[in-house]
N, C-alpha and C positions, 0 to 999 in steps of 0.2 A: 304358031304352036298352040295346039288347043290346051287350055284351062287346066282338065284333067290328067293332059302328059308331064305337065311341069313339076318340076321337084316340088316336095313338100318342106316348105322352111320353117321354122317354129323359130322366135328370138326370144331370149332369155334372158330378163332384167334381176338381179340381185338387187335387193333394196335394204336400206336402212333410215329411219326417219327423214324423208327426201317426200314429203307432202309440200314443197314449196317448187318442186321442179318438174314431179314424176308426169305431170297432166302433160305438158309439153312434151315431153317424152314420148307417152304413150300417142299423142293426136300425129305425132309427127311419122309415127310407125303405122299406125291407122289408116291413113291416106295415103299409103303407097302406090303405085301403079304396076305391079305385083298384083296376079289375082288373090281377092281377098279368100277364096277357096282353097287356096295352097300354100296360105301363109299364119299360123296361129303365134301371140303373145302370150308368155307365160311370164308373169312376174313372182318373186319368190321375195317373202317379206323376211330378215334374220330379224326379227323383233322390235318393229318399229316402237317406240314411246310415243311419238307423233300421231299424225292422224293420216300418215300415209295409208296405212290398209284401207280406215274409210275412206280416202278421195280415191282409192285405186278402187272398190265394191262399185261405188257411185259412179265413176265414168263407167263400169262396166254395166250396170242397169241401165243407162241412158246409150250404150256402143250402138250404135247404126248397124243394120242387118247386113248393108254390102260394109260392111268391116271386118278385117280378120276377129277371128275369136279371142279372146282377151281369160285367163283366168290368173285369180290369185294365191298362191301356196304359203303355207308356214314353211317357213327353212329351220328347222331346230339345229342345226349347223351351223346358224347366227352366218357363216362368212360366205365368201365369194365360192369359194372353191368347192366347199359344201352345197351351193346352190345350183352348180351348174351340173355337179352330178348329181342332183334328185331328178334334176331336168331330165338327163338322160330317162332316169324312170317313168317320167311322165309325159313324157311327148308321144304320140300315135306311134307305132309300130310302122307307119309309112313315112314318117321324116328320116330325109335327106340330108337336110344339111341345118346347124345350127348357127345363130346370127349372134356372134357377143355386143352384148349392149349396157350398157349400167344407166340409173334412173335420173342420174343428171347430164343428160346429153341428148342430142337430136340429130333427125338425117332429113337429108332433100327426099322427096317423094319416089326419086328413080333409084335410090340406094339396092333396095334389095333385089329389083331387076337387073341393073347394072353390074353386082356383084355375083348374081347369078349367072349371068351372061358371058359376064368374063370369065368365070374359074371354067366354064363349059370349053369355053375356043381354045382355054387357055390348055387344059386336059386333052383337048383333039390332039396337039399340036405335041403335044409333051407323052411321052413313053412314061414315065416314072407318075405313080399315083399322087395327087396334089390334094394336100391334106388341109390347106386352108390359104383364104386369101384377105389380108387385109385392107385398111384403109387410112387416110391422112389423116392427122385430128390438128382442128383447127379453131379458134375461139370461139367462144361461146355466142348468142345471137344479145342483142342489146347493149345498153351503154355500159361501159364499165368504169370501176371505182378507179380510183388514182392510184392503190397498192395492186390493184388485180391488174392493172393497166403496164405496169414494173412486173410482174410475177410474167404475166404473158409474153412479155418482149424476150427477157430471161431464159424465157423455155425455146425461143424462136430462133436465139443466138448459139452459133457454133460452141461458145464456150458455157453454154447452160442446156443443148439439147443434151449430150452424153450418146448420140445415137439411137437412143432410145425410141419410146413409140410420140415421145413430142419431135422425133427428125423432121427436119424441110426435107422434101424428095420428090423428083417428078415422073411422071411415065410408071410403068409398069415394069414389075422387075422383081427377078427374086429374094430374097433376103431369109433372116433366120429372127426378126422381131417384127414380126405384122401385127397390127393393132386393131381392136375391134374386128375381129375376123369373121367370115361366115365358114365356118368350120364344117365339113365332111363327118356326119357322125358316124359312120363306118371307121374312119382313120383315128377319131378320139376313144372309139369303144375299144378298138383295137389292141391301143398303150394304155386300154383302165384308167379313162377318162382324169381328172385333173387330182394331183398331188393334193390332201391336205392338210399336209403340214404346210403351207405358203397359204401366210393369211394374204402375202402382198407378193409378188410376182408368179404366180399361180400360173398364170398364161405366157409367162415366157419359159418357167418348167418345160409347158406343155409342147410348146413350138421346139425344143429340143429335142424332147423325150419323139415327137412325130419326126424331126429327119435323122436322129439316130433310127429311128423304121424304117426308114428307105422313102419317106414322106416327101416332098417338096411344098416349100411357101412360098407367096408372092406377096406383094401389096401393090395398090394400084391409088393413082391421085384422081382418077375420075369420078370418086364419090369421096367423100369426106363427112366426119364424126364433129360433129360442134359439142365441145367440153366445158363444162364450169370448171374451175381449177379451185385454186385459191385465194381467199378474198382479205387475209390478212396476213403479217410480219409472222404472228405467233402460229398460225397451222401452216403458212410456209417452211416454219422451222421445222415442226412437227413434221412435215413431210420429206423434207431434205433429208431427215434425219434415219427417217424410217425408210425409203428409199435405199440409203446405206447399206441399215440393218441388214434386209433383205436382199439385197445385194449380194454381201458378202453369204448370206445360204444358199443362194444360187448357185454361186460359184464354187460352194465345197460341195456340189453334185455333181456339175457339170464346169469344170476346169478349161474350157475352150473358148468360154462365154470370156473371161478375164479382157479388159482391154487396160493399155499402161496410162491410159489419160485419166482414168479413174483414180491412181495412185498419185498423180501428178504434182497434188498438196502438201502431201506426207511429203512425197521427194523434196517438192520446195523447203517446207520443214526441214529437214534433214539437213538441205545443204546448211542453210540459214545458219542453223545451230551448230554444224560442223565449222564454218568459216568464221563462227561466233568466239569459239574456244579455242581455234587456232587463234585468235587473236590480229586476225584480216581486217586490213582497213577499211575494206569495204564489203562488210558482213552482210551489212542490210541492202544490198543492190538486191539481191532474187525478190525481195518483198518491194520494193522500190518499186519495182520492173513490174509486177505484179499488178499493183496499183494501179502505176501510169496503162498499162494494158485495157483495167476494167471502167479507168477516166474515160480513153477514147472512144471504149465501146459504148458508155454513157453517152457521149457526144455524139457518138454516131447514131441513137435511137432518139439524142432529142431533133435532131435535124430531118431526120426519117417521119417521124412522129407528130414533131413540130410542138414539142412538149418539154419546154425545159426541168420540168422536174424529173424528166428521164435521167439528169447529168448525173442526179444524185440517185436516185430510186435504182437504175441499173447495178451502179457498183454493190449497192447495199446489199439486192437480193440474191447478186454474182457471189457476194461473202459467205451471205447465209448461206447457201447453196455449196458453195464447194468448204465449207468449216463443218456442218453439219452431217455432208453427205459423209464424210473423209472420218467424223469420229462413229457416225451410225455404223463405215465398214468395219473398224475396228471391235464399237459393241460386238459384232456380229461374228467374231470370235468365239467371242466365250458368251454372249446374252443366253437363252433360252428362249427358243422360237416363239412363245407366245408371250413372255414379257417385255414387249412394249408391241402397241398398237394404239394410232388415233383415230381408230373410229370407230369409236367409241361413243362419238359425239352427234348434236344435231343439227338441223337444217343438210342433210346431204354429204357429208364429212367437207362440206369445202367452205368452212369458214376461217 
């Protein structure tokens, strides 16, 4: 296919003080094998304090001619969702399709072909308009710390993915939470691009709100998204927690999303305290059982791993993890959708 027939892709990086990660980012969308003619980077800075915008100006005075086009925007929207629809306003009038990216993460060189490639075979094939296709997100590249190393394991584990966009999954296949998508902008302009009110699940809104249109997702394991997560105990919490939060406003929009393992703490709770006040001899087995549960699966990740500080680090961030998620859905109740947010912070919010 010649150069000029190919879609036109624009990817769109939201940034917040991420001058420790965004260069990586950007070199790795740079050198795609994707013509650089049909492929432009926009990155959208919500107010970096850092010296993001300068490292982002500077790699773009030095960008190589055969590389896509690179420019950089104020996002006065400060957030995610704000940034993806200015995009909309600034991308050529001949893009096709939009690439969700954020500034601490990277891809293989065949990513944007690959993804291109597919949603194409995958549209021949399929009647129903196909409104985006994601990918697998996978760790980050280099050595990592001893908490980030537990935090990781954590998200890779049945009982800490949540289904979410950190799921294990293989092949290609439809689904209703695709991650880092390359998006159809005809099907996002459509449903009036991204909700913003969702400082933090913005794009799984969005993935709804497109197959309530009659849209179809897929996600595919033949490319994959390498993520910085988090690198300590305290913005691990911070995240479990806010994760909740948003959560739970998710689901007082869209009520289908609900899944019962979410709850599954609470319930344990519940029983706990019920067999508590009954006055049951054996009150404490749900929490017991619970334990011994998150031992094994410690044991299972130092074996795997070959890390015996996994015996302990697993259950630990298993705790934070389902204590935090479980009181953030409750905030999220009664909270006010912009009081609480952690990112607030620097180096990337993944400290």
């Amino acid at each position: 296919m010649a150069d000029q027939t190919m879609p036109m892709v624009v990817s769109v990086i939201p940034v917040l003080n991420e001058e420790s990660t965004i260069i990586k980012c950007l070199t790795s969308l740079s050198q795609q094998t994707y013509p650089h003619s049909r492929h432009k980077i926009l990155v959208l800075d919500g107010g970096s304090v850092d010296s993001t915008k300068a490292v982002v100006e500077e790699y773009i005075a030095n960008n190589s001619p055969n590389a896509p086009e690179i420019s950089i925007y104020d996002n006065p929207g400060k957030y995610v969702a704000e940034a993806r629809n200015l995009a909309l306003e600034l991308v050529p009038d001949s893009t096709e399709y939009l690439l969700e990216i954020i500034g601490h993460c990277t891809v293989t060189k065949t990513h944007v072909e690959t993804l291109v490639n597919k949603l194409t075979d995958l549209q021949a094939s399929t009647e129903s308009p196909i409104g985006a296709i994601g990918v697998k997100v996978v760790t980050r590249e280099g050595n990592l710390g001893i908490v980030e190393s537990w935090i990781e394991d954590t998200l890779s584990s049945p009982l800490g993915s949540g289904g979410g966009q950190f799921e294990n999954f293989s092949g290609t296949e439809k689904t209703k939470i695709p991650a880092f998508c390359l998006h159809s902008r005809k099907a996002v302009e459509d449903i009036g691009g991204w909700d913003t009110n969702f400082i933090t699940s913005q794009d799984s809104d969005l993935s709804m709100r497109l197959i309530n249109a009659g849209y179809e997702l897929f996600r595919t394991d033949e490319v994959s998204v390498k993520m910085a997560k988090r690198t300590s105990l305290i913005s691990w919490i911070k995240m479990s927690f806010r994760y909740g939060f948003w959560r739970t406003k998710l689901l007082k929009k869209h009520h289908t999303r609900a899944s019962m393992r979410e709850f599954l703490p609470w319930f344990g709770l519940l029983l706990t305290v019920t067999l508590l006040i009954s006055e049951q001899d054996y009150w404490y087995m749900p929490g017991l059982l619970y334990l011994v549960v998150l031992f094994f699966e410690g044991v299972r990740f130092t074996v795997l791993r070959r890390d015996v500080t996994m015996i302990i680090g697993i259950p630990i961030c298993m705790i934070i993890l389902h204590v935090f998620f479980s009181v953030g859905l409750v905030y999220g109740v009664i909270g006010k959708s912009r009081s609480f947010n952690d990112r607030e912070t620097n180096n990337g919010n993944v400290n």
